[in-house]
C-alpha positions in Angstrom: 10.7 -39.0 21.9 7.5 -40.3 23.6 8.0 -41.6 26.8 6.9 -45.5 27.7 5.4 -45.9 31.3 5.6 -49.1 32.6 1.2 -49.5 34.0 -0.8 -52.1 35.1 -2.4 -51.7 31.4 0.8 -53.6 30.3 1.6 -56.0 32.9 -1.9 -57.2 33.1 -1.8 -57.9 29.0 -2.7 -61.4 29.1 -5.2 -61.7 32.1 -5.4 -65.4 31.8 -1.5 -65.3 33.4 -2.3 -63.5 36.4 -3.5 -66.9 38.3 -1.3 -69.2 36.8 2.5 -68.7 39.0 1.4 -66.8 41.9 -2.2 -67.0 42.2 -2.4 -63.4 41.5 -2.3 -60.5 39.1 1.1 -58.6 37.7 1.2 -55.6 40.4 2.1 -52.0 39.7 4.0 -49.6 41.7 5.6 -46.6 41.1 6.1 -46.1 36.9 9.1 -46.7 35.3 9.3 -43.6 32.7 11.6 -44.3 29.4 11.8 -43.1 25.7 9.9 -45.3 23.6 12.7 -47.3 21.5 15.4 -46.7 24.6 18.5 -48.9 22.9 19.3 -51.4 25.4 22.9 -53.1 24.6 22.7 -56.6 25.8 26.0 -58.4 26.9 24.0 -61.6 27.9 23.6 -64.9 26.9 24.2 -68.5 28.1 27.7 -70.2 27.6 27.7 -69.8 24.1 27.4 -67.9 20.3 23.9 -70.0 19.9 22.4 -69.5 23.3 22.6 -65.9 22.8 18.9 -63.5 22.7 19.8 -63.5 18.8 20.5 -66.2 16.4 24.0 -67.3 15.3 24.7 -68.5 12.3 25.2 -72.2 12.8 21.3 -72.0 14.2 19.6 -69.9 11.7 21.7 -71.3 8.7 20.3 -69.5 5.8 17.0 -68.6 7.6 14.7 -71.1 10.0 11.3 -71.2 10.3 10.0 -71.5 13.7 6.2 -72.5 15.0 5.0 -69.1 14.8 5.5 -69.3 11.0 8.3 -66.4 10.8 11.7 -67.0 9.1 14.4 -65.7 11.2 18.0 -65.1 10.0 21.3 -64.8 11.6 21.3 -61.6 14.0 18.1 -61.5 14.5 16.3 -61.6 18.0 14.9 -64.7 18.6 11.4 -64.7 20.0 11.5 -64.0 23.2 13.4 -60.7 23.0 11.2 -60.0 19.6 8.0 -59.9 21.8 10.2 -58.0 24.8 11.1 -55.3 22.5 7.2 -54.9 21.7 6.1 -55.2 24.8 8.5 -52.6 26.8 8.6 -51.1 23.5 12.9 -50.5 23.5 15.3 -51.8 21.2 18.2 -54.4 22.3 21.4 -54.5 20.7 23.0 -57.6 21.0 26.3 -57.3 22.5 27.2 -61.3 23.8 30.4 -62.7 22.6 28.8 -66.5 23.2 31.4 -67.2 26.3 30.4 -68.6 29.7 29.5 -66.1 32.4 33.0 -66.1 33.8 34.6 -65.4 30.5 31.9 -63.2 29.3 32.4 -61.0 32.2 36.6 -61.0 32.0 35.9 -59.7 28.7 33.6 -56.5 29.4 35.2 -55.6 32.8 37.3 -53.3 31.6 34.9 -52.1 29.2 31.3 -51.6 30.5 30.8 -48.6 29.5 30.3 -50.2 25.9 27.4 -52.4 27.2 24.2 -51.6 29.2 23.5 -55.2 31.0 26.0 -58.0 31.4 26.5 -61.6 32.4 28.4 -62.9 35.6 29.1 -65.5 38.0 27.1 -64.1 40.9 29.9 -63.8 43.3 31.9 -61.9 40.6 28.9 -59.9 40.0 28.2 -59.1 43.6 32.1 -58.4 44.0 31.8 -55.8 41.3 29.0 -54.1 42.9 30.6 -53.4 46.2 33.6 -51.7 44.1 30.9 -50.0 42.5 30.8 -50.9 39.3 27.1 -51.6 39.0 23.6 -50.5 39.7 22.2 -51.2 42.9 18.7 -52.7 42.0 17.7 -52.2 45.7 17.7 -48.7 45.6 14.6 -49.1 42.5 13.0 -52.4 44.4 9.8 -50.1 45.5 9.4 -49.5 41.4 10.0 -53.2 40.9 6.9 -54.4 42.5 6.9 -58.0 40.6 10.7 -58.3 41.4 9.8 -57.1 45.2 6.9 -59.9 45.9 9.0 -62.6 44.4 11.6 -61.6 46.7 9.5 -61.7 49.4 7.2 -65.0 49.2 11.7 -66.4 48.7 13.5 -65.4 51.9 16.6 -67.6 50.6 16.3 -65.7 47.2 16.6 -62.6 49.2 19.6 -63.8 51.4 21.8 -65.1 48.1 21.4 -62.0 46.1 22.2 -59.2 49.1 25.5 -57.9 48.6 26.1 -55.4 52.0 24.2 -55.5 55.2 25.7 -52.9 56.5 26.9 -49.1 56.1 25.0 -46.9 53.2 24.6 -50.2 50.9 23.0 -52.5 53.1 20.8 -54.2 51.0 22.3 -53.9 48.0 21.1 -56.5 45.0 23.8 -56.2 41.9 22.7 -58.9 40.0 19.0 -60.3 38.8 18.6 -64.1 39.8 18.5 -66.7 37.3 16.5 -70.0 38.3 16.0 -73.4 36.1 13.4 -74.2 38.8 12.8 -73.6 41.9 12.2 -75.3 45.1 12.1 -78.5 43.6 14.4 -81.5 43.7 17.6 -80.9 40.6 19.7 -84.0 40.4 18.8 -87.6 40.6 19.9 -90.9 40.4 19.0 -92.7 36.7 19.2 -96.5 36.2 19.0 -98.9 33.4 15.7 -100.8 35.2 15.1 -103.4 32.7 18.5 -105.0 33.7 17.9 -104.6 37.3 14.2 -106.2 36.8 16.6 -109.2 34.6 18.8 -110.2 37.4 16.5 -109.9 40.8 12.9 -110.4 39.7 11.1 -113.8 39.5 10.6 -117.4 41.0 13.2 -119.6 41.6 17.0 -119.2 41.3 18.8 -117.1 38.3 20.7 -118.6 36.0 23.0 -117.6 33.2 24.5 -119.6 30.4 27.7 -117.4 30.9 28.7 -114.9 33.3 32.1 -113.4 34.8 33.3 -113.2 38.4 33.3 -110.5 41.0 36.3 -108.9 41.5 38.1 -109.0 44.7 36.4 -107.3 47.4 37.1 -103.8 48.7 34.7 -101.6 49.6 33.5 -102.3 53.0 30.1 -102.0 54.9 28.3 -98.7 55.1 24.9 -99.7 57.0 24.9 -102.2 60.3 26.1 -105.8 59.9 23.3 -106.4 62.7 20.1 -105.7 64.7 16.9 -103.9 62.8 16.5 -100.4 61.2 13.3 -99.2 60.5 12.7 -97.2 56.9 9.8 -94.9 55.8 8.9 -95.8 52.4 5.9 -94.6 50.3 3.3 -97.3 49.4 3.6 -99.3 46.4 0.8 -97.7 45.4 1.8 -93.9 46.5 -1.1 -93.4 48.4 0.7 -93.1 51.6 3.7 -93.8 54.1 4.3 -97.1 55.5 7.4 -98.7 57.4 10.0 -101.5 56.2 12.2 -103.0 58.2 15.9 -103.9 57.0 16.6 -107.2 59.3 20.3 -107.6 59.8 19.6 -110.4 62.1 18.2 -111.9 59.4 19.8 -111.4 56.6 23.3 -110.2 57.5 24.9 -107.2 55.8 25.1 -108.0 52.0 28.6 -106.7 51.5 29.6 -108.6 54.5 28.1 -111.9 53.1 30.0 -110.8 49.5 33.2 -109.8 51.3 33.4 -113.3 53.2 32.7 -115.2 50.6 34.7 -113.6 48.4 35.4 -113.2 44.3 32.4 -115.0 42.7 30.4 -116.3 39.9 27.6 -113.2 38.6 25.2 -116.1 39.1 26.2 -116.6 42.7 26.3 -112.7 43.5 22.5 -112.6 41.6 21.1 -115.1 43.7 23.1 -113.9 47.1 21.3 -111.1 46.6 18.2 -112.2 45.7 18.4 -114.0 49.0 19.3 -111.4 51.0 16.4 -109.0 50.0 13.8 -112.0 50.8 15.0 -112.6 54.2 16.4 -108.7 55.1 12.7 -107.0 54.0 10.4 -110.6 55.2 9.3 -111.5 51.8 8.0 -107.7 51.4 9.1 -107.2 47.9 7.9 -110.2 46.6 9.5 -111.8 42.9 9.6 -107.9 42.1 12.9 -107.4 43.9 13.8 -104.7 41.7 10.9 -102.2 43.4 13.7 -102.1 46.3 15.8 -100.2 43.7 12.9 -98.9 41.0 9.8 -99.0 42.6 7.5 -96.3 44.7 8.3 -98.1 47.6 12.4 -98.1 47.1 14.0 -98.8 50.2 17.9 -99.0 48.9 21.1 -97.7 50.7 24.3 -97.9 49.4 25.5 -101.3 50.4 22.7 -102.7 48.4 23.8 -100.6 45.8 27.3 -101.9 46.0 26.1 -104.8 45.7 23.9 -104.7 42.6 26.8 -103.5 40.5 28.8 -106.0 41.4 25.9 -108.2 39.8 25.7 -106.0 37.2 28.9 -106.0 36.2 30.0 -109.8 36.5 26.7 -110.3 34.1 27.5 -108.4 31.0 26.8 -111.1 28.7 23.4 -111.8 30.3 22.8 -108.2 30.2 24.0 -106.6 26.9 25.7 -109.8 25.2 29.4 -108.8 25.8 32.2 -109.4 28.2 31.8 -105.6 29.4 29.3 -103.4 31.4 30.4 -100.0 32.8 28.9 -99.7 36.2 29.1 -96.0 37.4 29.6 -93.3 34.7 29.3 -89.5 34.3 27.4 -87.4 31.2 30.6 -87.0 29.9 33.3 -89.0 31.3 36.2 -86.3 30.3 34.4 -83.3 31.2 35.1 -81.7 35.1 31.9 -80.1 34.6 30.1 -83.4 34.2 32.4 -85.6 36.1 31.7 -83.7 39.1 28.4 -85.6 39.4 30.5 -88.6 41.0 31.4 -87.3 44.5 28.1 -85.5 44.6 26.6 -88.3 44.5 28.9 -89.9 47.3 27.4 -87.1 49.6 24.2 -88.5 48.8 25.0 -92.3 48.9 27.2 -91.6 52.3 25.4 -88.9 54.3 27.8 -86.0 53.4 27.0 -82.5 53.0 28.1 -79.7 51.1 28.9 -81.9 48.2 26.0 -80.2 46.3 26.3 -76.9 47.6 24.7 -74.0 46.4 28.2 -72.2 47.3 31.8 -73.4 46.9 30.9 -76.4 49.2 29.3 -74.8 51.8 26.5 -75.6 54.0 24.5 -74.7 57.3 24.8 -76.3 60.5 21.9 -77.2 62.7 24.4 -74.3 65.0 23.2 -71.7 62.5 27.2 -71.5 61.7 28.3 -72.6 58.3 30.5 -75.6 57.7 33.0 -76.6 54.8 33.0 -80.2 53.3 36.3 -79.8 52.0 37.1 -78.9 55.3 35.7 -82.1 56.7 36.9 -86.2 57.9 33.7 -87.5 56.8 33.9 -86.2 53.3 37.2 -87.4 52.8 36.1 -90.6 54.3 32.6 -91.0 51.4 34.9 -90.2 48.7 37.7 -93.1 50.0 34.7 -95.7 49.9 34.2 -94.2 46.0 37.7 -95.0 45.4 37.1 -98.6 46.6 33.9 -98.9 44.2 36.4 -97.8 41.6 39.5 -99.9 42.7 36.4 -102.8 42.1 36.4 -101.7 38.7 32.3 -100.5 39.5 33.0 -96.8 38.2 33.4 -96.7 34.0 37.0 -97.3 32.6 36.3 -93.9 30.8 35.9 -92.0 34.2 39.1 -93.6 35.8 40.8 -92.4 32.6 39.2 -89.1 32.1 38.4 -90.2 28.5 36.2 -89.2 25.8 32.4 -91.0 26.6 29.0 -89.9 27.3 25.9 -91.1 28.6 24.0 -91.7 25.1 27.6 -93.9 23.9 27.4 -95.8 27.1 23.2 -96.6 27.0 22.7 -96.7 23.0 25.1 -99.4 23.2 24.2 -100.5 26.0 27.9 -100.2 27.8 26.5 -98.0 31.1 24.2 -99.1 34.0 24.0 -95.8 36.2 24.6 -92.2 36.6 23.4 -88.8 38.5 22.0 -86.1 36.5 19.0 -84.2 35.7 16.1 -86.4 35.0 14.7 -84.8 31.8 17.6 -84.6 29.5 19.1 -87.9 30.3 15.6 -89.8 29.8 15.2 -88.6 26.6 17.4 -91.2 25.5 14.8 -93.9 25.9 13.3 -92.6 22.7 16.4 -91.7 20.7 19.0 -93.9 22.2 17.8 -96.9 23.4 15.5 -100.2 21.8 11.8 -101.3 22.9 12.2 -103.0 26.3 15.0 -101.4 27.4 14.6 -98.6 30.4 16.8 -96.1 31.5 14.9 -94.0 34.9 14.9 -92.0 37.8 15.6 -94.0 41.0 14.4 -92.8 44.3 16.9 -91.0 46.4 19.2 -93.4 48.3 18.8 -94.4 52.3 22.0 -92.9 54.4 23.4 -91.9 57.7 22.3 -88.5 58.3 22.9 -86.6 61.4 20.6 -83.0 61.0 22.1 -82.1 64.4 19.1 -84.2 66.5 21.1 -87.4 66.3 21.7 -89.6 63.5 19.4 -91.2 62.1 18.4 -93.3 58.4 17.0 -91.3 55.9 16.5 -90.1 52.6 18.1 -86.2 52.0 18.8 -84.5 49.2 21.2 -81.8 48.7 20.1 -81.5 45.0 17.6 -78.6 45.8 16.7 -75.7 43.1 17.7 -72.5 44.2 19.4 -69.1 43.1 22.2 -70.0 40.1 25.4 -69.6 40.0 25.5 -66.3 37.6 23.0 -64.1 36.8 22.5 -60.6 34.7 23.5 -56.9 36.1 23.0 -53.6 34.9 26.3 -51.9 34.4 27.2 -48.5 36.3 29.3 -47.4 33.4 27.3 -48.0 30.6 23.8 -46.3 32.3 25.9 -43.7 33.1 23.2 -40.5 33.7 21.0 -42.1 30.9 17.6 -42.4 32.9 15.8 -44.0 30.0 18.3 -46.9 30.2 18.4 -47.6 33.7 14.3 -47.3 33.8 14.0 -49.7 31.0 16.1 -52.2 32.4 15.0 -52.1 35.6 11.5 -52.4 33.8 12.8 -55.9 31.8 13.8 -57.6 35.2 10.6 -56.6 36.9 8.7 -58.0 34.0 10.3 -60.8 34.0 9.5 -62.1 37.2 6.1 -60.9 36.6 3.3 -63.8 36.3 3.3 -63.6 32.2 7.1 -62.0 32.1 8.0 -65.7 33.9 5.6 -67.9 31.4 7.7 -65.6 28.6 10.8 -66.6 29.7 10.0 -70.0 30.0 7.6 -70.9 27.0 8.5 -68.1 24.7 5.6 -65.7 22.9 2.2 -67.0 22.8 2.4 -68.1 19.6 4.6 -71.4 21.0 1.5 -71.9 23.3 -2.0 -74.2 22.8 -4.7 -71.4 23.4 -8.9 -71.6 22.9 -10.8 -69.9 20.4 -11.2 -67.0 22.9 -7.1 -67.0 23.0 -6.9 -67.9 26.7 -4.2 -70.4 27.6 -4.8 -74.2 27.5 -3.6 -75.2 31.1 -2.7 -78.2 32.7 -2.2 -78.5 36.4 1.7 -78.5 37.6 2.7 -78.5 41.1 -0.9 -77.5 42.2 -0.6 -74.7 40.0 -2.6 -74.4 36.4 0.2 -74.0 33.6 0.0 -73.6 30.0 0.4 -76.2 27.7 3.0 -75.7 24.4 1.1 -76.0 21.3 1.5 -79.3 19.1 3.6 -77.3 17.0 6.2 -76.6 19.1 6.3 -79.5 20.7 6.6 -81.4 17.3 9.8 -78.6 16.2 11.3 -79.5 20.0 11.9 -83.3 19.0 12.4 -82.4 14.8 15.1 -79.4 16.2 16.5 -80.7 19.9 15.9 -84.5 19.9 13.3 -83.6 22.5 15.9 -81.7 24.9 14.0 -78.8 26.1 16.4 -76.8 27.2 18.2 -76.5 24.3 15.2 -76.0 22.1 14.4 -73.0 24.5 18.0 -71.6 24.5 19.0 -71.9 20.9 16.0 -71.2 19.1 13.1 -69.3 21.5 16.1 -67.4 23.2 13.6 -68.2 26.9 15.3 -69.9 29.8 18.7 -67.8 29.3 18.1 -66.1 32.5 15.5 -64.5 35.3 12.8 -67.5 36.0 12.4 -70.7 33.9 9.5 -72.7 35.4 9.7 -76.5 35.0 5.8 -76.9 33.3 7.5 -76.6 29.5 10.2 -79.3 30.9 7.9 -81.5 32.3 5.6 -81.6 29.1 8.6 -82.4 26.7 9.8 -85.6 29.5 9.6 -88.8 28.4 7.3 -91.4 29.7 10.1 -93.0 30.9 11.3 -89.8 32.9 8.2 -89.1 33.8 7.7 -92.2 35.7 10.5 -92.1 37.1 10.4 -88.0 38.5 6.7 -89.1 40.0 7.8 -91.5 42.2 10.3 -88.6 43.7 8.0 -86.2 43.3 5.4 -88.4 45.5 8.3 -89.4 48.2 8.7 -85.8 48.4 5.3 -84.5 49.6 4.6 -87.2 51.7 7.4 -86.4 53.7 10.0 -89.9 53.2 12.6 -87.4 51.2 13.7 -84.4 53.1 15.8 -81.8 51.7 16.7 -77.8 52.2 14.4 -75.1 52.6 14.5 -71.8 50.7 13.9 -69.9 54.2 15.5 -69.9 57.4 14.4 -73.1 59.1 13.7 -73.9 62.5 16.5 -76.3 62.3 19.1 -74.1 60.7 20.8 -77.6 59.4 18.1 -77.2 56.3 18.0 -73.8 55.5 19.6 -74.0 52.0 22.6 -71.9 52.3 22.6 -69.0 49.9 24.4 -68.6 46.6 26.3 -65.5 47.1 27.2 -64.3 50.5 27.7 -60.2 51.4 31.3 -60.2 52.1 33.1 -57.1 51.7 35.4 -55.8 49.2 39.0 -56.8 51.3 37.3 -60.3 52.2 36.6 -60.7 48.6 40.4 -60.2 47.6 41.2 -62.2 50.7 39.3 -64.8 49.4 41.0 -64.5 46.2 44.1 -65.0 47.4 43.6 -68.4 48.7 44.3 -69.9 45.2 44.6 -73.2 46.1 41.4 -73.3 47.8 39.0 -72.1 44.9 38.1 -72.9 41.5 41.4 -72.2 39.9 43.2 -74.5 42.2 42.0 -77.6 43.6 38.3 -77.9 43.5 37.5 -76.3 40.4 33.7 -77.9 39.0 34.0 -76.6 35.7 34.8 -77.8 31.9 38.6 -77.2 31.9 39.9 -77.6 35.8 41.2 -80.0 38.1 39.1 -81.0 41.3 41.0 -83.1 44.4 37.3 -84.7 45.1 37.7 -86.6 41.8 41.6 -87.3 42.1 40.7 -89.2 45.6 37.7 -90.8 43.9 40.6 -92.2 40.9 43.8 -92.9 42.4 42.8 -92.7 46.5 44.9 -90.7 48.7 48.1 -89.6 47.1 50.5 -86.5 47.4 52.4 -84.9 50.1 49.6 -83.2 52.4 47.0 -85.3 50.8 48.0 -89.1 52.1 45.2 -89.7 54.3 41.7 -88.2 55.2 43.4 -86.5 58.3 46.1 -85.1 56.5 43.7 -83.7 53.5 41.7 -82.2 56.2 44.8 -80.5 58.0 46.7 -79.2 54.6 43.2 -77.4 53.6 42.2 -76.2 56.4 46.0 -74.9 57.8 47.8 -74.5 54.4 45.3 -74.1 51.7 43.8 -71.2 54.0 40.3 -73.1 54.6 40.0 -71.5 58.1 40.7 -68.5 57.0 38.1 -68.7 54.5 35.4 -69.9 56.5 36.4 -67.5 59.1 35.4 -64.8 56.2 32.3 -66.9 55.2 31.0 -67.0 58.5 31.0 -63.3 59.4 28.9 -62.5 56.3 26.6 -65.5 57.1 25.6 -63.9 60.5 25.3 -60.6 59.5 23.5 -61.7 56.9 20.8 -63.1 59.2 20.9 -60.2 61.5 20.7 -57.8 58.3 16.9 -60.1 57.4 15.8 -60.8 60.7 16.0 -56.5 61.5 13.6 -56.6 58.2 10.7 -58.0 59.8 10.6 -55.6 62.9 
């Protein structure tokens, strides 16, 4: 068989794509030599049978035709791994039995000689390495030099995906990374605007025909009942950063004011508020109230935000005509995986981290030491002032009762005011969900107590920061065995694929799915301050005709990109709705002018925002340690996905209950002491420092 060199004749194929992720070409190091048509058997895909690299037949059905004008049937590659068997020239055999990473992984354990790459939770996969199980990509990084520079120019990167620092492995990298974005901000808070623009903006006084009452008051204030804080906000016009002031003196505390007075009228908690944000802000927002919530130059906390579902919800008939509105929801109101959005968005709202963790719920003190939330008064203490938004009746019945429900039930008819998620999915529904006038967008991130270490002070932070996923692909040991075709060739797929055009690949899909000139040269558009292609009018007609607009699952199901390695967020941001886009450029704005701060995919001066990595190197006996502590992980009590239980939502829906469990303190003792949490951190820890000893002996 002829042997297939991987040159810098292949990775420079499309030279347009050399400028357009890194500002420079594909690079070539030492050649990766394979047989031409090396069989490749692919256990990889993403969480199910039709987000596999070939079709299934509930996509293809009896054969769809794509963009590119080719009919493809059920088993075949979808176009992504199509053009990757031309352009490495090797054959994949898919192997994917459709089940999430964990499952996916359970089943081929046992079995990997049968398969030649595999999918994993990352901390499974690095696990797996240290026994031995599979190939250390480290030991091939100097032949990887795409891999090696992205590694490089992403210290954080680096950190989550090192498996050993010590002893002959030290180093070690058992899995590829998989990123939907990077460095960039992931979840956000989403609002039905038009509602919020009803109740607060205007002349005068509101007034409703009919509304309902308040309930009785129990959540309590978060900001100062008195004196002045001072807020960075961006400009109306986003031009720059100016300061409001939020005048207690002036205005009171609005929960305070709400609490005194009180169950009341909607129309009296309307214009209470109303009044408030006149005096508190000096006239600063004008008749548009609502910017203190929607605008550019949001200034909101979450005492204001208490406050504004209480409006929302005592006016349901002046809102959507009926006697109910659903203040707080979740995507899907019976899904863990989904509902979990609630108490991260309390660490947001409440100045708590480790609620949005990159690991378990883990995060980096400005001591350089890592800290546990669970482990943690203050968390207990955000998700108590949840349970007394709920206990208000301001989170969805649905929620409360782990129902069926979902975001496009709650806005198409118009039942739901508010929920955290990702901003391009969710604001899709303004064109298939909801009617002309109505408004569902990205909010800017919340002000909250925040104490980095320096002293506390009022901020915006977000925890919500794209890094390294949760799972990822490796190259199983077993199934490479002595074959050095196979282990070239898939070392040669990860490298390209976090090569300039391997990333725009695995985003967009072949070049076919992209706008081009006559001279067959991408049509770019700048993203980021970086020039991106633009998806030809094709496939962005097929993305709304196949997907209802969502992206990612047009990418998944039928290109077969964004399954793993690199997605970039230019395809994304093209396929947002208006809606969503306004919405995501107010953030984006807040966030280079400085007024949102967030985690840093490097070590930071001030260790409190180094992003802490996704996978930490702890040894083989830690990791069955760490197993051991049942109650502490996924399977026990703070499990995040579809299928498990979580404590964090249990205190958010019924408040402290159980033995152990009665009061913050308690909670905090039982993990901590019973449930093993020092223990665990204790084991965290160690591989945390070595960790940073292990990089910081890299650069000397």
């Amino acid at each position: 068989m002829k042997k297939r060199k991987i040159s810098a004749s292949l990775l420079a194929a499309s030279l347009v794509a050399a400028t357009l992720l890194t500002g420079c070409g594909d690079k070539k190091g030492t050649e990766l030599d394979y047989a031409e048509g090396t069989v490749l058997r692919m256990a990889t895909g993403y969480n199910s049978a039709d987000t596999g690299i070939a079709f299934s037949a509930a996509v293809a059905g009896e054969g769809v035709t794509l963009a590119d004008g080719k009919t493809y049937h059920t088993g075949d590659l979808k176009p992504t791994w199509a053009a990757l068997e031309e352009i490495l020239n090797v054959e994949f055999e898919d192997k994917y039995q459709g089940n999430s990473e964990a499952k996916e992984w359970a089943y081929w354990k046992d079995q990997l000689d049968q398969v030649d790459m595999v999918a994993g939770p990352a901390g499974t996969l690095t696990a797996a390495g240290t026994a031995g199980q599979l190939v250390d990509i480290n030991k091939y990084i100097d032949s990887m030099p795409n891999f090696k520079a992205y590694l490089e120019a992403n210290p954080i990167v680096r950190l989550s995906i090192t498996g050993a620092t010590t002893g002959d492995n030290a180093g070690s990298i058992y899995f590829s990374p998989y990123f939907d974005g990077v460095n960039d901000i992931e979840r956000m808070p989403l609002m039905r605007v038009d509602w919020v623009q009803k109740l607060l903006d205007g002349e005068g006084s509101f007034s409703a025909s009919k509304s309902g009452n308040t309930a009785a008051p129990k959540y309590q204030p978060y900001m100062p009942t008195s004196g002045k804080v001072e807020i960075e906000v961006v400009k109306k016009d986003g031009s720059a950063v100016e300061k409001v002031t939020k005048d207690y003196d002036a205005a009171g505390n609005i929960i305070k004011t709400m609490n005194d007075k009180g169950s009341m009228t909607g129309v009296e908690a309307v214009n209470m508020l109303r009044d408030y944000i006149d005096k508190a802000y000096n006239g600063y927002y004008g008749t548009t109230r609502s910017d203190l919530f929607c605008g550019q130059n949001a200034a909101w906390d979450a005492d204001e935000l208490v406050a504004l579902l209480r409006c929302v919800v005592a006016n349901a008939n002046t809102l959507n005509g009926t006697d109910s509105i659903q203040g707080l929801f979740s995507r899907e109101d019976d899904n863990n995986q989904r509902r979990v959005d609630m108490f991260r968005f309390a660490g947001t709202l409440f100045g708590v981290r480790g609620l949005e963790s990159r690991q378990d719920y883990l995060y980096i003190g400005n001591d350089n030491k890592l800290h546990d939330a669970r482990q943690e008064a203050a968390t207990y203490t955000a998700l108590e002032r949840m349970h007394t938004l709920a206990e208000e009746g301001l989170i969805s019945k649905s929620f409360m009762e782990n129902s069926k429900e979902s975001s496009s039930t709650m806005l198409e008819n118009d039942l739901g005011f508010m929920h955290y998620d990702y901003n391009q999915t969710q604001t899709l529904l303004n064109a298939t969900k909801l009617q002309e006038g109505e408004k569902y967008m990205a909010v800017m991130v919340p002000v909250a107590r925040w104490d980095d270490g320096t002293g506390e002070k009022f901020m915006r932070f977000t925890e919500s920061w794209r890094s390294v996923k949760t799972g990822g692909w490796a190259i199983s040991k077993a199934g490479v065995g002595d074959d050095t075709n196979k282990l070239n060739a898939l070392l040669a797929l990860i490298d390209y694929a976090y090569s300039p055009k391997g990333q725009i690949l695995m985003s967009y899909g072949p070049d076919a799915f992209i706008k081009t000139h006559d001279d067959g040269s991408y049509v770019t558009f700048n993203f980021n301050g970086q020039q991106m292609p633009v998806i030809a009018d094709e496939t962005y007609a097929e993305l709304w005709d196949k997907a209802g607009g969502n992206y990612t699952n047009y990418a998944r199901k039928y290109l077969g990109s964004t399954l793993s390695f690199v997605k970039s967020q230019a395809f994304e941001y093209q396929c947002t709705h208006e809606v969503g886009k306004e919405g995501a450029g107010y953030i984006s704005t807040a966030i280079g002018l400085g007024t949102i701060h967030h985690p840093e995919l490097a070590l930071a001066k001030n260790a409190w925002y180094t992003s802490v990595p996704t996978v930490l190197p702890t040894t083989d006996v830690a990791n069955q340690t760490i197993n051991s502590f049942t109650e502490l992980g996924s399977s026990g009590n703070f499990g995040q996905s579809k299928d498990q239980t979580n404590l964090f939502l249990d205190i958010i829906v019924k408040g402290f209950t159980g033995e152990g469990t009665a009061n913050a303190e308690q909670t905090v003792k039982t993990v901590t002491d019973t449930w093993h949490g020092s223990q665990y951190l204790e084991l965290k820890e160690a591989a945390w420092q070595e960790l940073v000893t292990y990089y910081n002996s890299l650069s000397k």
